[in-house]
C-alpha positions in Angstrom: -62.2 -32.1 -19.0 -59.6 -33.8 -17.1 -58.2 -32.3 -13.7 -54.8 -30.3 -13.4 -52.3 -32.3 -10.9 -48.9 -30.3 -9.5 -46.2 -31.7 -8.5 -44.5 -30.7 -4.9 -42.2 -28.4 -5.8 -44.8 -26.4 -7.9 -47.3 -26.1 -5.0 -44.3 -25.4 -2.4 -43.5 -21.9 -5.1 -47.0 -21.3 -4.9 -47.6 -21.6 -1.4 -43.9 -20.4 -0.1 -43.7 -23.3 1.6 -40.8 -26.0 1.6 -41.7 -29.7 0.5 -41.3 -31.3 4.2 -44.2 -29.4 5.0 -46.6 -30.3 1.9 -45.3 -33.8 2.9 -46.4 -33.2 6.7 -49.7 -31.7 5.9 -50.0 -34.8 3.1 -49.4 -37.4 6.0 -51.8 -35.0 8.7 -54.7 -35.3 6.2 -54.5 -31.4 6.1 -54.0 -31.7 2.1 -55.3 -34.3 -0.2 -52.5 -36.1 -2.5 -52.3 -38.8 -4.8 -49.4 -41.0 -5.4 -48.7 -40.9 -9.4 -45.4 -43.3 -8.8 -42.1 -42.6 -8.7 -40.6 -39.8 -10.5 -36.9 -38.0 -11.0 -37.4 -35.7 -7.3 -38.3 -39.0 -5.7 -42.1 -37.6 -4.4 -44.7 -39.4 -6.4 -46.9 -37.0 -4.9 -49.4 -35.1 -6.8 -51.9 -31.9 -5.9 -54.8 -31.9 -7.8 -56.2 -28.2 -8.5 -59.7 -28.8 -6.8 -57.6 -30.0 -3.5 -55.1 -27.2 -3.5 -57.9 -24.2 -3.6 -59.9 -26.2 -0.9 -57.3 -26.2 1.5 -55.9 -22.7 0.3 -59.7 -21.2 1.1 -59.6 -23.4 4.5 -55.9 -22.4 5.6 -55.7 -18.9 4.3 -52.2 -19.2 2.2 -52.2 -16.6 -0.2 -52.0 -18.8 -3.6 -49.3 -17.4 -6.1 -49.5 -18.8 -9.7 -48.5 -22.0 -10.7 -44.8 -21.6 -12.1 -44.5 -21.3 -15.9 -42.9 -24.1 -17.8 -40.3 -23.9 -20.3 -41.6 -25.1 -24.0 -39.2 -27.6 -25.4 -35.7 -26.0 -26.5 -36.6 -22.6 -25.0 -34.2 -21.6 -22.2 -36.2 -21.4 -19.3 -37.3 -17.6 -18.0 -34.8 -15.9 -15.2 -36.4 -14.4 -12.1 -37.1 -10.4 -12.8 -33.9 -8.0 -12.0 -34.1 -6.6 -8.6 -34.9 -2.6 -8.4 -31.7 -0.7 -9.3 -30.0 0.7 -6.2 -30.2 4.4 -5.6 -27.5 6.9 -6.3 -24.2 6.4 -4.2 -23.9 10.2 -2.0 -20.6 11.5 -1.9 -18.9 11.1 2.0 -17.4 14.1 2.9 -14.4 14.7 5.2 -15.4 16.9 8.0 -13.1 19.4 9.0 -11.8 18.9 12.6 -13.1 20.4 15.5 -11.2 21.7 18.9 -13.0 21.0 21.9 -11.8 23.8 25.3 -11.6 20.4 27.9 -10.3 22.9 30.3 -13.9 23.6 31.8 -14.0 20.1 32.6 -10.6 20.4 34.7 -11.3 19.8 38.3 -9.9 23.1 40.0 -8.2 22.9 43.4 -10.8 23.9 46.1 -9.5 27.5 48.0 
């Protein structure tokens, strides 16, 4: 059975973490790569599966699955609808108050 490679951009969704840092932790030998050549984002860099759970088990990222691809001439899915807001409450005009400021009058001393 052959071995599952991601590109960058798949492992950054996965991991939550931008592509300078893959590339950073590629270069610090903190995760394994291959180069595959060039491609369309300009990485050639590839994650194999085996690598990616090795250094997720050693680093402690929390591992989110892989992000699903579109089948040919299928729109691809949207992100889920955020939770409805809840119910707007009615503001209410207060009614004004009087305030005595006379107690805080300084008197004339006898």
């Amino acid at each position: 059975m052959s071995e599952k490679f991601y590109k960058l951009t798949e492992v950054g969704k996965m991991l939550s973490v931008s592509k300078s840092s893959l590339l950073r932790w590629i270069k610090d030998g903190k995760l394994k790569a291959v180069k595959f050549g060039a491609d369309t984002e300009g990485t050639p860099w590839r994650v194999s599966e085996t690598s990616l759970n090795a250094f997720v088990a050693k680093h402690g990222y929390a591992l989110a699955p892989p992000p699903a691809k579109a089948k040919e001439g299928e729109p691809a899915s949207l992100p889920p609808a955020p939770p409805a807001l809840p119910p707007r409450i009615p503001i209410t005009r207060m009614e004004p108050t009087t305030f005595d400021v006379s107690r805080f009058s300084k008197k004339a001393k006898p």
